[in-house]
C-alpha positions in Angstrom: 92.9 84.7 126.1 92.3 81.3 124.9 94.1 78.0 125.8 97.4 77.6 124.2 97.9 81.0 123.2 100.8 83.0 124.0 101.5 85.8 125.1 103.2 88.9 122.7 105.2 92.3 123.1 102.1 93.8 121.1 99.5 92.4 124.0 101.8 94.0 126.3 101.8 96.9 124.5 98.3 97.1 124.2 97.3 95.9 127.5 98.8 99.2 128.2 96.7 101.2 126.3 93.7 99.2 126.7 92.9 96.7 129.4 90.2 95.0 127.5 92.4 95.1 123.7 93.6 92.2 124.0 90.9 90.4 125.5 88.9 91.7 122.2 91.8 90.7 119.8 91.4 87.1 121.0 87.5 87.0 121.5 85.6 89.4 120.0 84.2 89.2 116.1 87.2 89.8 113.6 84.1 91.8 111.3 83.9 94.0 113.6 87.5 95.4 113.8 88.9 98.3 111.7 90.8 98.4 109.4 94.7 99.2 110.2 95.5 102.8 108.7 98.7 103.5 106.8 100.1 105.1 109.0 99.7 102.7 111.7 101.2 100.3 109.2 104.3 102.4 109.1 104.6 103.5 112.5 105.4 99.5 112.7 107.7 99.0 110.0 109.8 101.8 111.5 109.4 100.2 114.8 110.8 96.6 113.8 113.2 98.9 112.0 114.7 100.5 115.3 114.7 96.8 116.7 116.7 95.5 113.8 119.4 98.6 114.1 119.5 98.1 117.8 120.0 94.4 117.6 122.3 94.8 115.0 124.2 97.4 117.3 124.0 95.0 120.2 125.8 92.3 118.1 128.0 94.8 116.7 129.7 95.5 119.9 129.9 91.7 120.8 126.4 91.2 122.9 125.4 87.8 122.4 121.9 88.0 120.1 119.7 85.1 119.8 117.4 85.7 116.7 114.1 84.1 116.7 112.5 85.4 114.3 111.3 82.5 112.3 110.9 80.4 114.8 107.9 79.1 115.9 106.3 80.4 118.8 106.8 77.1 120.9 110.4 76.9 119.5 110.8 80.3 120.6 109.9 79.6 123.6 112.3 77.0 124.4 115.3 79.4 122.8 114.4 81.9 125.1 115.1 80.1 128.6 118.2 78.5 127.1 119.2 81.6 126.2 118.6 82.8 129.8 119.7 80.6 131.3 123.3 80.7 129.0 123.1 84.5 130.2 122.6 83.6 134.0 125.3 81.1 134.1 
């Protein structure tokens, strides 16, 4: 993984699958990937659906839910341990 590059729930998720994944997804030659089938495609949509009912569910029931979404990955960052931290206090 290069410098400055963080880490995701999909390297996770394909480090278990593949040890060497996401090595290749952040060195290897982008020509030489597939492409992403349809279904693939939809298999995620209906994943970041289930995380969008289960969030909502969690807030529905008075869980505090810190969205970052469209934050930026260093923003993110920073929400997260405040957001920890708020939880561990």
């Amino acid at each position: 993984m290069a410098l400055n590059q963080y880490i995701t729930a999909q390297d996770l998720y394909n480090y278990t699958k593949c040890h060497h994944k996401i090595y290749l997804d952040a060195n290897g030659d982008p020509a030489e990937k597939g492409e992403v089938s349809s279904f693939a495609k939809l298999l995620w949509e209906m994943g970041l659906q289930t995380e969008r009912e289960y969030l909502s569910g969690l807030a529905g029931c008075g869980e505090a839910v810190t969205d970052l979404s469209r934050s930026t990955p260093e923003a993110a960052s920073v929400q997260t341990r405040e957001a920890m931290r708020r939880r561990g206090a």
